[in-house]
C-alpha positions in Angstrom: 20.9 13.2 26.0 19.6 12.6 22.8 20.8 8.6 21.0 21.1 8.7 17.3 19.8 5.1 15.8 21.4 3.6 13.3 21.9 0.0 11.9 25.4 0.0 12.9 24.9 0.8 16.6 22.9 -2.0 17.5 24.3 -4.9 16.0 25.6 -7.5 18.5 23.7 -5.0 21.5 21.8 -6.4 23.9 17.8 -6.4 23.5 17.2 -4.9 26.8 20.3 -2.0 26.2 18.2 -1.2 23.0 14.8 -1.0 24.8 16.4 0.9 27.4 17.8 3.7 25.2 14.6 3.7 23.0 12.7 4.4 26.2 15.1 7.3 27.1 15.0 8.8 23.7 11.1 8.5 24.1 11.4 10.0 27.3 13.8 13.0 25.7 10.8 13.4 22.8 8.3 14.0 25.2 9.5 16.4 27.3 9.8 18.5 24.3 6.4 18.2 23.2 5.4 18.8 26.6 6.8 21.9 27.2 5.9 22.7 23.4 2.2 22.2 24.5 3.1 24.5 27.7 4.4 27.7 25.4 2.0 27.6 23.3 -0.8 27.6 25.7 1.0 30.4 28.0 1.8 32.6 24.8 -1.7 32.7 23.6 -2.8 33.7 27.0 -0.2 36.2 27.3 -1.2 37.5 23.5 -4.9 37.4 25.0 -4.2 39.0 27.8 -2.0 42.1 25.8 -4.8 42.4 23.4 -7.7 42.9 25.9 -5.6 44.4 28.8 -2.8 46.5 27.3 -2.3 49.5 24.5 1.2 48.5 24.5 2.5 45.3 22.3 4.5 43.6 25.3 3.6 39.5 24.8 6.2 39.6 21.7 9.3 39.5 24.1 8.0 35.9 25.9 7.2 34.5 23.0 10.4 35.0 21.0 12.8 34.9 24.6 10.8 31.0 25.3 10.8 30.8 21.3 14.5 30.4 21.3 14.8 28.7 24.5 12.1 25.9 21.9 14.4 25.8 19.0 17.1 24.7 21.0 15.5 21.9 22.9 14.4 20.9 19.3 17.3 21.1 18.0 19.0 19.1 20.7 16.3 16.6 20.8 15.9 15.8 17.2 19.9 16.2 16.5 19.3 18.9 13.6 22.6 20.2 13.3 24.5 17.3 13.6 22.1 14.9 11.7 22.1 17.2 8.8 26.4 17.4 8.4 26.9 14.3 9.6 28.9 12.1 6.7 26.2 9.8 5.9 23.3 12.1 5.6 22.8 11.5 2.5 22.1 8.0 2.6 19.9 8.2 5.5 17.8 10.3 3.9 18.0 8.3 0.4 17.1 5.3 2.2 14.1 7.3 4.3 12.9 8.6 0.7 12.7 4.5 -0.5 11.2 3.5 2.2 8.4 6.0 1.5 8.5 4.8 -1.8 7.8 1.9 -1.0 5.4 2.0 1.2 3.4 4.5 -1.2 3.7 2.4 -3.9 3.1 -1.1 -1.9 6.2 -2.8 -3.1 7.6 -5.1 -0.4 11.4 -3.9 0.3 14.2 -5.9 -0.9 15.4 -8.9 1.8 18.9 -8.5 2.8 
C-alpha cells in the first residue's frame, strides 16, 4: 500500500515509524520495477519468437493484456490519480519546480 509523503505527516512521528514506512514504500517501488524489468524481457521474446516462428501477429495480445495489468501497478504505486486531483497539487508541484530551480541555478533554498 502505497504512503504519500508530505511535510505534514511526519511532524511529531517517530524516526523509526518514518524509516519504517520509507522502507515499505521502497519495497512497493521495487516490485514494480521488477516486474517492469520481467514484461519487458518476456514481451520481446514473445515478439522474437512471433517474428521468427509465426505468419500470424499473436504477441500483441500479451503485451497490451500485461500492459494494462503495468499501468495499474504504476498507477497504484506512484499515486497518479490521486496525486494529480488531490487539493494541494499545485503546490507540490510549485514547490518541486523551485526546488529544481534552485538546484539548477545553485542558489541555496530559503531557511524556514
Amino acid at each position: 500500500m502505497p504512503v504519500v509523503a508530505d511535510d505534514s505527516s511526519a511532524a511529531g512521528m517517530p524516526e523509526h515509524e518514518i524509516m519504517r514506512r520509507a522502507q515499505r514504500r521502497l519495497a512497493v517501488i521495487k516490485a514494480f520495477y521488477g516486474h517492469l524489468a520481467v514484461y519487458i524481457a518476456v514481451n520481446t521474446m514473445l515478439h522474437l519468437i512471433n517474428l521468427f516462428g509465426s505468419r500470424h501477429y499473436w504477441a500483441i495480445w500479451p503485451l497490451l493484456g500485461w500492459g494494462i495489468a503495468i499501468a495499474i501497478q504504476a498507477a497504484s504505486t506512484f499515486d497518479w490519480p490521486l496525486r494529480l486531483l488531490a487539493p494541494d497539487w499545485e503546490q507540490r508541484k510549485l514547490r518541486q519546480l523551485m526546488d529544481a530551480e534552485r538546484r539548477r541555478t545553485g542558489i541555496d533554498p530559503p531557511r524556514a
